[in-house]
C-alpha positions in Angstrom: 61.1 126.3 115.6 59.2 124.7 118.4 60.8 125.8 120.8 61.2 129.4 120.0 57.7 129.6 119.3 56.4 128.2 122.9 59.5 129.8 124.5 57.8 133.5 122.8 54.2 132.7 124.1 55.5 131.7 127.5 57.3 135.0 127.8 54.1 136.6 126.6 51.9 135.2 129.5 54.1 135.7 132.2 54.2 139.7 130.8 51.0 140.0 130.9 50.4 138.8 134.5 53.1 140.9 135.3 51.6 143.9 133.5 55.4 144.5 131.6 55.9 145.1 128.3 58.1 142.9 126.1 60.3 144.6 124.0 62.3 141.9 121.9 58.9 142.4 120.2 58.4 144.3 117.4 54.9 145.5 118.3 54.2 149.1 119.3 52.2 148.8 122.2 53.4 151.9 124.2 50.6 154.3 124.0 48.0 151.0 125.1 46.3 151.4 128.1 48.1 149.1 130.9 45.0 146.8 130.6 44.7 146.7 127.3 48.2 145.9 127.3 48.2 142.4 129.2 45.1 141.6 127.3 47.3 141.8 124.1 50.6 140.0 125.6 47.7 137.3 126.4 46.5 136.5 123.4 50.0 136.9 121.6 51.3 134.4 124.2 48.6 132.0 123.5 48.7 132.2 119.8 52.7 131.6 120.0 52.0 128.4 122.6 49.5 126.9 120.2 51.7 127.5 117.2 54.5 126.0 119.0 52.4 122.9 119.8 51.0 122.3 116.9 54.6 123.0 114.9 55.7 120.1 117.2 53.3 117.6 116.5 53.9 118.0 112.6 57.9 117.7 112.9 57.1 114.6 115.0 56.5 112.5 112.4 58.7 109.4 111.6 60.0 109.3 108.9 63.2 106.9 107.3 66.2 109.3 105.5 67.3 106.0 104.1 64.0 105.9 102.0 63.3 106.7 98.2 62.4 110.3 97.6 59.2 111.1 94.6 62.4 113.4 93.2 62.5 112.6 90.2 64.9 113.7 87.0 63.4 117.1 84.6 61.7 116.6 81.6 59.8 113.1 81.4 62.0 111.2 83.4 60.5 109.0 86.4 60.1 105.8 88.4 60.0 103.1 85.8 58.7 99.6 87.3 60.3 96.5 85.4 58.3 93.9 84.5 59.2 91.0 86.1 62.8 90.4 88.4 64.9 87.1 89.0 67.8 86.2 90.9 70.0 83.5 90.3 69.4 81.9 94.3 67.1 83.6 96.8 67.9 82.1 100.8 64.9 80.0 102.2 62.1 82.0 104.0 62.0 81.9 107.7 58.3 82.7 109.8 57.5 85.8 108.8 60.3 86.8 106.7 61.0 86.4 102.7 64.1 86.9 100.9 62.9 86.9 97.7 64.2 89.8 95.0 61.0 91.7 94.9 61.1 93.0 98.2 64.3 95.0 96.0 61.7 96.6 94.6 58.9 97.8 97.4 60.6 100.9 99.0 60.7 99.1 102.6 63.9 99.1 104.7 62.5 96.3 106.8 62.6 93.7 103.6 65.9 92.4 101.1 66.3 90.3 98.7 69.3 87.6 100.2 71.3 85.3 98.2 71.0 81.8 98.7 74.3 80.2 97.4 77.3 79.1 99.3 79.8 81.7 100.5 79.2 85.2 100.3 77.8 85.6 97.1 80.0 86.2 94.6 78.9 85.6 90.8 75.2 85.9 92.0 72.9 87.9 90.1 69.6 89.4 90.2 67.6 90.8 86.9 65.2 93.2 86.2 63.4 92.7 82.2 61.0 96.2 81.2 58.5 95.4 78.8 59.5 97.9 76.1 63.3 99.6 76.1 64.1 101.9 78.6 66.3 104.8 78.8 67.6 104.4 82.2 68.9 107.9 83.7 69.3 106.9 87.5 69.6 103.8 89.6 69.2 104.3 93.4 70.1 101.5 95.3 70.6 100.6 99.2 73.2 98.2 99.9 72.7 95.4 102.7 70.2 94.4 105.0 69.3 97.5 106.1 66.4 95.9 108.4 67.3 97.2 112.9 70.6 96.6 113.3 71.2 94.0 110.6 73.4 95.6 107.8 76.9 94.4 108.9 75.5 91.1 110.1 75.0 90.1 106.9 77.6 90.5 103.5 76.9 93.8 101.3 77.7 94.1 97.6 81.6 95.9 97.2 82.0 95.4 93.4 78.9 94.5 90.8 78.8 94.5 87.3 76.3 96.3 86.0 74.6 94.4 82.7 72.3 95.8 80.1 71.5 95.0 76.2 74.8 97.3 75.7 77.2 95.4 77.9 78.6 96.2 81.4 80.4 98.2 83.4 82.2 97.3 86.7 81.0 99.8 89.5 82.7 100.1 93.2 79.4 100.0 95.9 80.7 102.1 99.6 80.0 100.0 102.7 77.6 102.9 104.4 73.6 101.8 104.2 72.8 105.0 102.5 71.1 105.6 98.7 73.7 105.0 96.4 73.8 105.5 92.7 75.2 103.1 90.2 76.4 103.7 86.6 74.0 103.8 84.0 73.4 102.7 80.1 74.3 105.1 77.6 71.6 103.5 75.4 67.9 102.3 75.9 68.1 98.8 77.5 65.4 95.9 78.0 67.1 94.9 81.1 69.3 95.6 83.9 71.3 93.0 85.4 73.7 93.0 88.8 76.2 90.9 89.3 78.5 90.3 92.7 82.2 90.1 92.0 83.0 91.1 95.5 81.5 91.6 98.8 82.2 92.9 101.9 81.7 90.5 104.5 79.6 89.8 107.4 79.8 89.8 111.1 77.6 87.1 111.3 76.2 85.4 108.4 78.0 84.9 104.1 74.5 85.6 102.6 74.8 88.6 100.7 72.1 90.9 101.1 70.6 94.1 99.0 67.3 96.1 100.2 66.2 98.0 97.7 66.7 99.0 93.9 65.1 102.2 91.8 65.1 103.0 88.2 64.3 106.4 86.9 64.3 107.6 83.4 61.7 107.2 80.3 60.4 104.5 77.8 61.6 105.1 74.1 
């Protein structure tokens, strides 16, 4: 859009130096006086530049596709926040970085929660407690470290067992760094808890690593 728009008001300008009309536009301009004429393509040509440019400067903006969308479910479905979240080992902190499981929880690509155990994680766990049942209608979740160029360095989740106060369900993650969605409860549930039971495994390091985690749906 950016470019068609400056690409118009350039056209424009150079017309109305020249004193030419332009007829890919659909403006009757025929019966205008030839001075008249250029002072029209003028302005035209500067209103379609300073479109153009400022069109530019708004589809400039960064922004991650990876993120968490504010899309949430109809009705009275949305983001629900647990109460508190564990993991069965978090990996020591380095300067500068945490591995600890809330940083599931803060929307940021840059952070993940990393196992701490020996090998590549299998059988660890992380657990999210609500305060009151919840109805849980969605889980978004991003597999691996998803942090530069770090998600095949480290292990990513392949199976987990999804837990909640109905039991669990065995659910097949792809190896791709996008939003993924896992299976949910039938039934309101107090908690949600992940378990590894198989990983994919890294180029570099056997921590296993996940970056973020969403539930959507509504409080009984």
């Amino acid at each position: 859009m950016q470019l068609v728009l400056v690409s118009v008001g350039a056209v424009c300008l150079v017309a109305a130096v020249a004193g030419v009309g332009v007829k890919a536009l659909n403006v009757e301009i025929g019966a205008i006086t030839s001075g008249r004429r250029q002072t029209l393509l003028a302005l035209l040509g500067a209103g379609f530049l300073v479109a153009g440019i400022l069109t530019g400067g708004k589809s400039g903006k960064s922004e991650n596709p990876r993120a968490f969308t504010t899309t949430t479910l109809p009705g009275n479905n949305q983001p629900i926040s647990p109460a508190s979240a564990s993991a069965t080992s978090t990996l020591r902190s380095v300067p500068g970085i945490t591995y600890k499981v809330q940083n599931l929880l803060d929307n940021d690509q840059t952070t993940a929660w990393c196992e701490g155990a020996a090998g590549n994680g299998i059988e660890e766990s992380v657990t999210f407690t609500f305060a009151k049942p919840v109805l849980v209608r969605r889980i978004d979740m991003i597999n691996g470290y998803n942090k530069a160029q770090q998600f095949r360095v480290n292990a990513r989740a392949q199976n987990i067992e999804i837990g909640s106060s109905e039991g669990s369900r065995l659910a097949t993650l792809q190896d791709t760094s996008g939003v993924q969605h896992l299976p949910v409860p039938t039934s309101a549930t107090t908690f949600i808890k992940l378990t590894v039971k198989s990983a994919y495994p890294g180029t570099k390091f056997t921590d296993l690593c996940l970056t973020d985690i969403r539930f959507i749906g509504a409080s009984e």
